[in-house]
Phi, psi and omega in degrees: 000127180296156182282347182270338285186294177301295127004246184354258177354284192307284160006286184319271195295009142304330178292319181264023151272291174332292187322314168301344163076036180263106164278194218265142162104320161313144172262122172255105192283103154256148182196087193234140178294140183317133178140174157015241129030315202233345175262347162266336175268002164306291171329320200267336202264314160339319205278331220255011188116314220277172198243118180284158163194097193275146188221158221272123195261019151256045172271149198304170168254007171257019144266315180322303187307300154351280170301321181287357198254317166294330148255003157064048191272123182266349205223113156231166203241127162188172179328147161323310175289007190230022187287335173293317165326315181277004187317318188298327191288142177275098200268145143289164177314145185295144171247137170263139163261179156244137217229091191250023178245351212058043172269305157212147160268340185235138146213139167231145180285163191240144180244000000 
């Protein structure tokens, strides 16, 4: 991936993390597999301010719960497949974006 290509991206998502109403300072819990994918949204949660915080996505879910709750964490981003994992978490309903970059299918907000 080219560094402008990466740039471009990260732009996408940082505009649909605004959208998701994620602010400068916000903790973003990603849990996206190494690729693509996990460096625009690195990239994106950095451009909008906001602080990544990628975590290993076959991590158990009573550690998921833990970290996000110890990092107060508003957001978190991951795959389709991996919305049962997240089950545990205190969530608002999972939001599907839409993703014409390919970058994540769910975020859910953490209340």
């Amino acid at each position: 991936m080219s560094y402008r290509k990466l740039s471009d991206q990260a732009l996408a998502a940082a505009a649909a993390l605004g959208e998701l109403d994620v602010r400068p300072d916000d903790r973003v819990l990603i849990m996206l597999p190494d690729g693509p994918g996990l460096a625009e949204a690195i990239a994106g949660t950095i451009e909008q301010g906001a602080v990544p915080l990628p975590v290993n996505p076959p991590l158990p879910a009573h550690d998921l719960v833990a970290v996000a709750a110890e990092a107060a964490a508003r957001l978190v981003l991951a795959s389709a497949d991996q919305v049962h994992a997240l089950a545990d978490l205190d969530t608002s309903p999972p939001v599907l974006i839409d993703r014409p970059q390919g970058l994540w299918a769910v975020a859910l907000r953490l209340r």
